[in-house]
VOKEFI-255870 format. One record per residue (C-alpha): x negated, y negated, z; residue in three letters. Coordinates in pm, whole numbers, padded with zeros to 5 digits, always signed. Last residue first. Example, Ala and Ser with C-alpha at 12.3 -4.5 7.8 and 13.67 -1.06 7.14 Angstrom:
residues 2
-01367+00106+00714Ser -01230+00450+00780Ala 
This chain:
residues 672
+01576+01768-01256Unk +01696+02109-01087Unk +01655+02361-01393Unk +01357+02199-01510Unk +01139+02446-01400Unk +01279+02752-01286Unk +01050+02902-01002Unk +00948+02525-00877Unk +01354+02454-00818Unk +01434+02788-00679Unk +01160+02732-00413Unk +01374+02425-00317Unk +01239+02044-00373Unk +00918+01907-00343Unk +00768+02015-00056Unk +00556+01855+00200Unk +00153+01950+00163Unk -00003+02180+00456Unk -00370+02148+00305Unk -00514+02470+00357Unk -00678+02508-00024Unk -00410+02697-00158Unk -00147+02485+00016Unk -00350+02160-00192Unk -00324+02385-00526Unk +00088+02445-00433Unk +00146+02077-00448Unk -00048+02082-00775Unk +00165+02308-00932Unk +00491+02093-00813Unk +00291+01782-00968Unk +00256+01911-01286Unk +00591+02048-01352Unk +00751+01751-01189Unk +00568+01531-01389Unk +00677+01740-01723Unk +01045+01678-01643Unk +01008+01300-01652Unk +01039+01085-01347Unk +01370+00844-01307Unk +01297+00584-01007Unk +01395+00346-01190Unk +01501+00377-01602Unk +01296+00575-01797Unk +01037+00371-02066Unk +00694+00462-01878Unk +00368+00482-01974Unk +00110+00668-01786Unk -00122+00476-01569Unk -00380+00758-01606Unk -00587+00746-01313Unk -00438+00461-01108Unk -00064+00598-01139Unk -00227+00963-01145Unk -00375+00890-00826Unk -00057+00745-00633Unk +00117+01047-00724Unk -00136+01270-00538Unk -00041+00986-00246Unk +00275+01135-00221Unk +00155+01541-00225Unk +00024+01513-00013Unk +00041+01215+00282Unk +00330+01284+00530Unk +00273+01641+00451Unk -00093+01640+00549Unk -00085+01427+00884Unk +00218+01591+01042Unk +00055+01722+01314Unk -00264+01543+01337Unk -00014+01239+01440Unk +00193+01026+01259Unk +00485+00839+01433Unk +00269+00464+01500Unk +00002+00610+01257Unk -00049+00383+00966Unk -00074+00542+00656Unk -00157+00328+00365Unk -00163+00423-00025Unk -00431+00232-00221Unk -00450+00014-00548Unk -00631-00111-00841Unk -00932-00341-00894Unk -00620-00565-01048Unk -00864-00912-01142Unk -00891-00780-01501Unk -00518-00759-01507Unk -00533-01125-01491Unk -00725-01211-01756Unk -00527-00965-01965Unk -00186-01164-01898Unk +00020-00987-01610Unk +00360-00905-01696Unk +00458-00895-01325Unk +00637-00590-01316Unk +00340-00424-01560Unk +00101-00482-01310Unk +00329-00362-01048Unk +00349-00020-01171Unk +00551+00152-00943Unk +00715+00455-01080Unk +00466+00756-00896Unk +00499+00597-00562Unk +00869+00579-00582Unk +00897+00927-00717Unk +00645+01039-00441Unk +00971+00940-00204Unk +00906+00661+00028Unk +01115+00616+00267Unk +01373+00361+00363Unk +01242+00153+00537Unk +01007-00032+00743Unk +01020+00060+01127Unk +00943-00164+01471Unk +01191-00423+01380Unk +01195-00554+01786Unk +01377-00409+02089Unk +01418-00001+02129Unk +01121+00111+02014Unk +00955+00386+01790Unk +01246+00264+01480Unk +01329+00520+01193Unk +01126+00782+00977Unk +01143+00555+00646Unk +00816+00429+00608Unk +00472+00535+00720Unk +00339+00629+00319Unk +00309+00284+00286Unk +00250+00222-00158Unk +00600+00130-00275Unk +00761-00147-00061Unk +00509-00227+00151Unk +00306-00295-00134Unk -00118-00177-00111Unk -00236-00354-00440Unk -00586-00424-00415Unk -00638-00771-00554Unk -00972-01009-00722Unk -00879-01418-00629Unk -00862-01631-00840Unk -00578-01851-00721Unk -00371-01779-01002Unk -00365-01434-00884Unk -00326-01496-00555Unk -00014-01713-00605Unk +00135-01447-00788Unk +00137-01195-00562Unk +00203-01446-00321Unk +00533-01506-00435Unk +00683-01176-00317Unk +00804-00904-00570Unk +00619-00659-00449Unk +00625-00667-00084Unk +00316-00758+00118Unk +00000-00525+00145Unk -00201-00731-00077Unk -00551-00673-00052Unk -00755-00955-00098Unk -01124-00933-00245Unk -01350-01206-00100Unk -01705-01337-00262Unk -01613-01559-00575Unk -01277-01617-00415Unk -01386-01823-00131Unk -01187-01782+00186Unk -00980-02171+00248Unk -00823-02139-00036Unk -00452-02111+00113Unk -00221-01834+00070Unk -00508-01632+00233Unk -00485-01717+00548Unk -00056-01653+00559Unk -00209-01358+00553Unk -00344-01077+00272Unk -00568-00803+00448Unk -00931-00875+00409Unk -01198-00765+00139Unk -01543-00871+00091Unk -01661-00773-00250Unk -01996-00789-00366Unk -02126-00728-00078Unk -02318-01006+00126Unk -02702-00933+00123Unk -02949-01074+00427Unk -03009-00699+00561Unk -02639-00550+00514Unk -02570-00682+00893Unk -02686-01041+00795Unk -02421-01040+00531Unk -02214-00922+00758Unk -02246-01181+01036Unk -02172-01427+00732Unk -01871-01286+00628Unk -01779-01289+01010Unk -01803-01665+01041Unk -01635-01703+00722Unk -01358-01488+00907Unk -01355-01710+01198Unk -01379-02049+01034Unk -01056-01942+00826Unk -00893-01901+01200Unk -00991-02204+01368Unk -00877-02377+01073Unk -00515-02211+01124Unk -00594-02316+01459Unk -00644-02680+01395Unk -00745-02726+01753Unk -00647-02939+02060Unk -00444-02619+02200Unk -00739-02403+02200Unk -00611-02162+02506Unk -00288-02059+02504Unk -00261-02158+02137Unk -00439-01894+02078Unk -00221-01631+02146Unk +00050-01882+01960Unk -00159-01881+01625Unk -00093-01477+01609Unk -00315-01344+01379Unk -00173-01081+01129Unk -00459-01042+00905Unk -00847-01059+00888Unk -00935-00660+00821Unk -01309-00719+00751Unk -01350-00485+00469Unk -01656-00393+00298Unk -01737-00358-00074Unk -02065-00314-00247Unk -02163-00027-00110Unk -02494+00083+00092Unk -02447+00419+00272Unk -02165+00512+00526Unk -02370+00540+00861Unk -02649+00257+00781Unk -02341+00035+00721Unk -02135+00122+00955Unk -02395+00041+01245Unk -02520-00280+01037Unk -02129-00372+01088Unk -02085-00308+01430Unk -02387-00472+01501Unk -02221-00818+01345Unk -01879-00737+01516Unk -02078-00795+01900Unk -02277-01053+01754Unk -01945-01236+01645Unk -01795-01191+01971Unk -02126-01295+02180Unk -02078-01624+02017Unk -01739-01642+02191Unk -01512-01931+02049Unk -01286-01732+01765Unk -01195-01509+02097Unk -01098-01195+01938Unk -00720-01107+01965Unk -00505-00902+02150Unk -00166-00739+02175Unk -00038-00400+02271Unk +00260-00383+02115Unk +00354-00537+01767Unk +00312-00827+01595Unk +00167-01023+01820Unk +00143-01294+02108Unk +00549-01372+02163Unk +00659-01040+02083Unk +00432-00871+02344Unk +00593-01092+02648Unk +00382-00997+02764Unk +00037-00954+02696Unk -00190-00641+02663Unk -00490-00825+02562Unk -00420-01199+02500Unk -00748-01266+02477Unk -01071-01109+02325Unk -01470-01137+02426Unk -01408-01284+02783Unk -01696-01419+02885Unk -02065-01244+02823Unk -02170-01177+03152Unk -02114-00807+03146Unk -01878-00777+03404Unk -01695-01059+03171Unk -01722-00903+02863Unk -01524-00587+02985Unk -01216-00643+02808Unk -01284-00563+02428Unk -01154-00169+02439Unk -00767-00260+02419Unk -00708-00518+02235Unk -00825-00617+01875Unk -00525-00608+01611Unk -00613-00966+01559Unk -00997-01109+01501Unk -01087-00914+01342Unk -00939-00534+01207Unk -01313-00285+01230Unk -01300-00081+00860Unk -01486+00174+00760Unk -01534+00250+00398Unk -01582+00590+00302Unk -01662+00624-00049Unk -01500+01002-00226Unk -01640+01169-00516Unk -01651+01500-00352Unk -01968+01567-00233Unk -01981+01184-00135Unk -01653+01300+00144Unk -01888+01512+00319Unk -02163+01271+00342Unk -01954+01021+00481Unk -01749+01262+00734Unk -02069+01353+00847Unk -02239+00990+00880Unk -01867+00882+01091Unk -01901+01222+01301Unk -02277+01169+01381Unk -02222+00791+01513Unk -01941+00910+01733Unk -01600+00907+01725Unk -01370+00976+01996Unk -01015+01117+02124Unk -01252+01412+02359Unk -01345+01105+02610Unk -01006+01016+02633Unk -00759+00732+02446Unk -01053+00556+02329Unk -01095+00155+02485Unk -01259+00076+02745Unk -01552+00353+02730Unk -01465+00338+02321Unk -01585-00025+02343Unk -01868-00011+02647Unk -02075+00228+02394Unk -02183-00126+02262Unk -02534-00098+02079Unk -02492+00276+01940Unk -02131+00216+01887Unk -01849+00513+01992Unk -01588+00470+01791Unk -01259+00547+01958Unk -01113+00131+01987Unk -00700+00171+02073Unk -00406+00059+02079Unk -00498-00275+01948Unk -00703-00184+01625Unk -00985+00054+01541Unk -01127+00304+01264Unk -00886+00179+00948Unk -01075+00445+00698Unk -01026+00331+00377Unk -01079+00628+00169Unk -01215+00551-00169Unk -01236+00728-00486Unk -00873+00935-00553Unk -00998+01203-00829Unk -00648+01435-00719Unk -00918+01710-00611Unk -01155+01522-00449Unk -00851+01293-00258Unk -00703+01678-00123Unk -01061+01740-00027Unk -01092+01398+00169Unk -00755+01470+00371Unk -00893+01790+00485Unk -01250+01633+00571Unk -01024+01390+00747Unk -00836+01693+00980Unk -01180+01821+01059Unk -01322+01484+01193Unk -01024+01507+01398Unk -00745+01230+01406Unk -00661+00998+01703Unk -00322+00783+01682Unk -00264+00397+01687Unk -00621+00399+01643Unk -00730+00602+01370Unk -00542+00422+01096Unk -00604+00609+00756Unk -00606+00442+00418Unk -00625+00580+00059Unk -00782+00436-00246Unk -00795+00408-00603Unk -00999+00157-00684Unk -01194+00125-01103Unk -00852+00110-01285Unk -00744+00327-01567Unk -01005+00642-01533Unk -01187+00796-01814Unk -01110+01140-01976Unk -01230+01388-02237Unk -01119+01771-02215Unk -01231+02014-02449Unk -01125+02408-02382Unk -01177+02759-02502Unk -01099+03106-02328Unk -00900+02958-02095Unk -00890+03035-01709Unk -00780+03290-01471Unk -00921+03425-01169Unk -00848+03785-00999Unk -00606+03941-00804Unk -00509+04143-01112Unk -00106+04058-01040Unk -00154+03763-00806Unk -00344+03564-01091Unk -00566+03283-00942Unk -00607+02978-01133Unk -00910+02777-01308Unk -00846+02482-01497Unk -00771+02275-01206Unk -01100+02344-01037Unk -01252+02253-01419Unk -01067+01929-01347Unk -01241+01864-00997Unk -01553+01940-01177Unk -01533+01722-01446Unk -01468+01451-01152Unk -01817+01523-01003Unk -01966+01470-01329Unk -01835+01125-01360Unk -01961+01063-00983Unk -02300+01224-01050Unk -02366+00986-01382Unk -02329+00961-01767Unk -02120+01270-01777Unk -02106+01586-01956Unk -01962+01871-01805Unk -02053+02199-01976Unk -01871+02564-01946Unk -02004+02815-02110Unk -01793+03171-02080Unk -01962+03489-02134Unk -01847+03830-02185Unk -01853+03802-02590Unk -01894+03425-02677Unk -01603+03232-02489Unk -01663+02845-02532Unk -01562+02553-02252Unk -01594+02186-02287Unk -01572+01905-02051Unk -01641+01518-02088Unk -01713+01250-01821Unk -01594+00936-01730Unk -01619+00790-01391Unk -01892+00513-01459Unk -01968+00339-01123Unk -01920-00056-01139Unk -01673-00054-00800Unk -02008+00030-00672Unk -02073+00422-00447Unk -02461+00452-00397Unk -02584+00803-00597Unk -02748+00597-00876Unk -02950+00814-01104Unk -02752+00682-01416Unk -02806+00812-01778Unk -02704+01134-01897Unk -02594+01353-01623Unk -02561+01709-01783Unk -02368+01960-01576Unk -02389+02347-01744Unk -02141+02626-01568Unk -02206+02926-01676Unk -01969+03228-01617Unk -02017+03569-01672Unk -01872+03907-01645Unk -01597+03769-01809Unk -01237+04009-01853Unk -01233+04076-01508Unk -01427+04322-01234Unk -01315+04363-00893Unk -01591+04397-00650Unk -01489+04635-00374Unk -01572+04480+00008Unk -01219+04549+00145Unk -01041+04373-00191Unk -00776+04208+00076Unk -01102+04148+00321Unk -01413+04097+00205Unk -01572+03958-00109Unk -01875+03703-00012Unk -01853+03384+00086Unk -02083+03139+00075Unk -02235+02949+00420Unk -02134+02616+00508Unk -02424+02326+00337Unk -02688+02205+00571Unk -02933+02524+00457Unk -02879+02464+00109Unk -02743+02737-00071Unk -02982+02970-00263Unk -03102+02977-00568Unk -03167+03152-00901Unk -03365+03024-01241Unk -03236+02898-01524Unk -03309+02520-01434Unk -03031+02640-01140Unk -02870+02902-01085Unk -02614+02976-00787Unk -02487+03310-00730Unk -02479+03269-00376Unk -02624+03500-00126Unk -02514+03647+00223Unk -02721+03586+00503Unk -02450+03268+00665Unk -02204+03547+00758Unk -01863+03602+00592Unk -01515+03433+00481Unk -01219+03581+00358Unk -01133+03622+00004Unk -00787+03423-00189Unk -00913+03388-00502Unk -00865+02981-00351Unk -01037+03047-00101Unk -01296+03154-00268Unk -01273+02854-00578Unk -01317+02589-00280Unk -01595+02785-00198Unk -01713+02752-00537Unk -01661+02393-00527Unk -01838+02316-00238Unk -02132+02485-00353Unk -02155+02298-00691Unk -02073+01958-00456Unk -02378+02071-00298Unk -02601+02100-00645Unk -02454+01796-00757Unk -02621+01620-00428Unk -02887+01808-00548Unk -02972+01737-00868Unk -02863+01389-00800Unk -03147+01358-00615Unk -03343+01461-00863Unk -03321+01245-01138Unk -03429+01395-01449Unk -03067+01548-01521Unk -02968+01888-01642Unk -02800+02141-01409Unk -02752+02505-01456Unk -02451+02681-01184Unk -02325+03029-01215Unk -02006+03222-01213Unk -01959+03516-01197Unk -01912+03599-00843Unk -01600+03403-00835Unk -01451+03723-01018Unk -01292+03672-01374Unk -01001+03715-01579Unk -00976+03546-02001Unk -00724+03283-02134Unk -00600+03319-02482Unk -00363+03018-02575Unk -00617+02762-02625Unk -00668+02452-02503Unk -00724+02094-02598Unk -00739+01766-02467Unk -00804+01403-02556Unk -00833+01067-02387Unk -00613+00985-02024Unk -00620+01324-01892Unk -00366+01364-01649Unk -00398+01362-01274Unk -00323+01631-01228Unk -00394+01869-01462Unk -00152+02136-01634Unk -00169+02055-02006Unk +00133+02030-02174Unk +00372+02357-02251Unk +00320+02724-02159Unk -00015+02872-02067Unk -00092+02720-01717Unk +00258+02749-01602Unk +00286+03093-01759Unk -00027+03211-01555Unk +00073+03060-01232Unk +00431+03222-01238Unk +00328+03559-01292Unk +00323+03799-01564Unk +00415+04143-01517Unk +00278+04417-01745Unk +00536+04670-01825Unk +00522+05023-01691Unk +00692+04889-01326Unk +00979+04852-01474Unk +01175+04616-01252Unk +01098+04229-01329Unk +01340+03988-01300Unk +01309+03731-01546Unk +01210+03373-01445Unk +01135+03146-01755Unk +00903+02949-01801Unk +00942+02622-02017Unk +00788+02507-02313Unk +01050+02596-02555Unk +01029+02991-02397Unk +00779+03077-02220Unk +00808+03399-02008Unk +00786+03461-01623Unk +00798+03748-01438Unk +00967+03853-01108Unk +01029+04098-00781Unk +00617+04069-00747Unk +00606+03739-00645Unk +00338+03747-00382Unk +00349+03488-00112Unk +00162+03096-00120Unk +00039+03039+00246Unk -00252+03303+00255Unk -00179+03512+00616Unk -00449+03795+00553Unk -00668+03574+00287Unk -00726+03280+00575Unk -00572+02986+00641Unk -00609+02612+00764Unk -00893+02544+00585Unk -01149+02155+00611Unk -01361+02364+00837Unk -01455+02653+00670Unk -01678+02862+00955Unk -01476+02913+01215Unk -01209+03167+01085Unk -01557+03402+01015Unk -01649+03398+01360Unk -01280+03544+01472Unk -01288+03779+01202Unk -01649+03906+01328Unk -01479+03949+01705Unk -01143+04132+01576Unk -01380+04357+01315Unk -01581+04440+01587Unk -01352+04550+01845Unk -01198+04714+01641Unk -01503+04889+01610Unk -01527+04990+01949Unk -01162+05077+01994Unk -01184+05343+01689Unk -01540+05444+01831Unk -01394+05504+02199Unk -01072+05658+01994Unk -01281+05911+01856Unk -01534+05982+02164Unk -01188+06074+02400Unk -01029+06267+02130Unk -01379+06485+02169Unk -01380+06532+02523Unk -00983+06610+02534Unk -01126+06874+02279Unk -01369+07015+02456Unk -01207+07045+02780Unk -00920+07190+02605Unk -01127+07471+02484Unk -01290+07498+02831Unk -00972+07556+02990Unk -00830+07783+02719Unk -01192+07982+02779Unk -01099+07967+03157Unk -00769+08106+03098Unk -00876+08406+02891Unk -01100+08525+03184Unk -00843+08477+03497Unk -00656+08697+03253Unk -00861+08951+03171Unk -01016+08982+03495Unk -00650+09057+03631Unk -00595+09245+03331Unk -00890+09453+03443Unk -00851+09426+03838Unk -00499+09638+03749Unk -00663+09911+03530Unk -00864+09988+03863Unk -00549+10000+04077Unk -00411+10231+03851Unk 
């Protein structure tokens, strides 16, 4: 008995240690799975955070994409519209809003063509993969400048298909002359599929796509108000293959062609692949030679980032200048190679600056997509804060008035200042300014010099046995000629300056200045300037400033223009016609440019306070389409067009206002 006892005993004291050691085991083991699990989350969390770095000009990436999946409906044309059906059997194909848009009624590019068109009704799928580049030109630097804006627009196409972004070692499926290559080694690396297709390469319709640029004639990469922009585009499906050409007589013409073959590409939510036509001929030529934008820097600080957004929105709507209004009063956040004493004096913080790399970056980035940066330093008002250390320096007091009050006595608005007409050191000061711009932004014939809003009384104060108003014209000549000497003994083509009560007169000669007119429309000096001679740049206060309508910043003072400016407005005004300008005087129209100044506009609300306004503002100076409604009445086919391109600039990160409700864009022509 007691033996048979010490047997189950052993028994026992036997079975538990093997239940022990099982559970040993396996604790060991669930231990090594979710170390690997953690581990490569790990991973994945630290290469997603890499990737998110490397676009700059994107807000998004394919997990959180702005524009949501439809599924719940399809679309059908009917009478050129689509129509939302709701869609429940899951047998029958769905089609999606994108691909009736692109398929039903007029052509979907904005801005319109201004020659011919045609497309056909078959469109084909394909992978960004596909497609491939072949250039033909004998100049070679604009072989590769086309060859970056090639990469540029491929990655533009990425994010557009909706793919995250990867390491700098994968390869592009760039061609060129035939023959492969790889992205230039200053250019952001290509993407590769990742993410929302988890590395599995999605075939479509094409399993190729070649893209063919010819520049016929000009090797001329320097930005001229003489530039041809007109180019040609045909596509032709043979089997699996799609050609694509862009014909164009030089790089900026070409460039265009491919901001319209951007447009003529769209990404299908139901396949998750991209769409285009199977044929297509597109031929188109701009209406007026300027069609700018302009950003004040100074009254608030924007990133280099946040400009390169602004820049790719301008690319894509074929805007070519961006007026970049770098100082004033408030503040002065360029950082000069001769006088780093300005942005010491004058940037809101070390961090709120701009240095001599940021202004050539956002140059070359903005000449990959058709854009001309033109800097602009306001003299001799709007010049405060940053220009009062002259006298530590020994040179006497370089501005006046700085920061005076009674502010509404001395300027226009708070903080005042003003360049002292009298300093030689002033004008030496502006005149390395200038060569610094210059050599940063690339020769040009046209440079601005600001010139407007000076306050006579500021001066007053201190020149009191002067003609000021002469004092003032002598000023601005004396800058034209520091200029000149700045562009190495050549004077631009075209000077411009803001219009002024200066420029009512003819004191500034019109064979060499360019006004820009930002007064209201119907004010005499539209006219007057005109008849004077003088070449314009239509910027009206009443149309064409984006700032408007959000309500006074101070409590004394008109310190707000209203009301605001709806993209309808933009869209309708046609001064030119207004006026019933003779042809000699249309010739002096260079065109016109939508201002944002920054009093209530920060990085915050930069993109929706511009897109998609000023997208309106390039099809007026694109295609200058007729117009027989009454004011302020758009036609339906607008708001088709420029609803779809509101949702390209979200596709591309740019956070563009809307247009009216989500029921509105889903059934076009329901709301108008």
């Amino acid at each position: 008995m007691l033996l048979t006892r010490r047997l189950r005993y052993l028994y026992k004291m036997s079975l538990a240690v093997s239940l022990r050691r099982a559970m040993l085991v396996l604790l060991t083991g669930a231990i090594f799975i979710l170390t690997v699990l953690y581990w490569n989350q790990g991973v994945t969390k630290a290469q997603a955070y890499n990737e998110a770095l490397e676009r700059p000009h994107s807000h998004h990436d394919a997990s959180g994409f702005p524009i949501p999946v439809e599924k719940s409906w399809t679309y059908k044309c009917e009478n050129d519209r689509c129509i939302r059906v709701g869609h429940h059997r899951k047998s029958a194909k769905r089609v999606s809003f994108i691909s009736c848009s692109m398929t039903c009624g007029d052509i979907n590019i904005w801005p319109h063509p201004t020659q011919k068109f045609l497309l056909s009704s078959h469109t084909h799928s394909f992978s960004v993969e596909d497609v491939q580049l072949h250039i033909e030109t004998s100049h070679r630097e604009v072989r590769k400048q086309l060859q970056l804006a090639f990469d540029w627009f491929l990655k533009d196409l990425r994010q557009i298909q909706r793919l995250d972004y990867v390491g700098s070692s994968s390869e592009s499926t760039v061609s060129e002359s035939s023959s492969k290559s790889r992205h230039h080694a200053d250019v952001e690396p290509a993407a590769t599929l990742f993410g929302a297709t988890f590395g599995v390469r999605k075939a479509g319709d094409l399993n190729r796509i070649q893209v063919k640029i010819t520049v016929l004639k000009s090797g001329d990469l320097n930005f001229s108000l003489e530039n041809d922009e007109t180019y040609q585009l045909s596509s032709l499906t043979e089997g699996h293959r799609l050609q694509v050409e862009i014909t164009a007589n030089s790089y900026f013409g070409a460039r265009h062609g491919l901001s319209t073959l951007q447009q003529l590409i769209w990404f299908d939510d139901e396949d998750h692949l991209l769409h285009t036509y199977a044929n297509s001929k597109v031929k188109d030529a701009p209406k007026f030679r300027y069609r700018g934008l302009m950003l004040d820097t100074s009254r608030h600080f924007f990133s280099v980032e946040s400009i390169k957004r602004t820049i790719v929105g301008m690319g894509l709507a074929k805007m070519n200048r961006f007026h970049w209004h770098l100082t004033d009063a408030q503040s002065f956040p360029y950082i000069s190679r001769y006088y780093p004493e300005l942005a010491e004096h004058g940037a809101y913080s070390e961090s709120e600056t701009y240095t001599e790399q940021d202004v050539r970056e956002v140059a070359e980035f903005a000449k990959i997509y058709g854009v001309q940066v033109i800097p602009e330093i306001d003299a001799p008002a709007h010049a405060g804060n940053g220009w009062d250390w002259g006298p530590k320096r020994g040179m006497g007091e370089l501005a006046m008035c700085i920061n005076q009050q009674p502010w509404s006595f001395y300027c226009g608005e708070p903080p005042c200042g003003q360049l002292n007409p009298k300093n030689n050191h002033t004008y030496l000061i502006l005149q390395r300014l200038y060569e610094e711009l210059l050599q940063h932004t690339g020769p040009t014939d046209l440079f601005h010099l600001g010139g407007d809003e000076v306050n006579l009384d500021c001066w007053a104060q201190y020149f009191n046995d002067t003609d000021l108003r002469g004092l003032w014209c002598d000023f601005m000549l004396q800058a034209m000629a520091r200029l000149k000497l700045a562009n190495n003994g050549v004077a631009p083509k075209h000077v411009a300056v803001w219009s002024s009560a200066l420029t009512n007169t003819k004191c500034l000669p019109n064979s060499q200045f360019t006004v820009q007119v930002w007064g209201g429309s119907t004010w005499q000096e539209n006219y007057d300037l005109l008849d004077n001679g003088y070449n314009v740049i239509f910027s009206h206060v009443d149309a064409w400033y984006l700032d408007c309508g959000f309500g006074s910043w101070r409590a004394t003072g008109d310190a707000a223009c209203a009301p605001y400016r709806t993209w309808q407005n933009v869209y309708k005004h046609r001064p030119w016609e207004r006026m019933r300008l003779d042809k000699k005087r249309r010739k002096q129209v260079l065109g016109g440019e939508v201002c944002m100044w920054t009093e209530q506009v920060d990085e915050n609300q930069l993109d929706n306070r511009l897109w998609p306004r000023t997208a309106a503002l390039a099809e007026r100076l694109w295609t200058d389409p007729s117009d027989d409604h009454d004011m302020d009445i758009v036609p339906p086919d607008v708001f088709r067009r420029i609803s779809l391109f509101r949702n390209r600039l979200v596709e591309l990160g740019i956070r563009a206002e809307a247009l009216f409700p989500k029921y509105c864009a889903q059934n076009p022509g329901e709301c108008i």
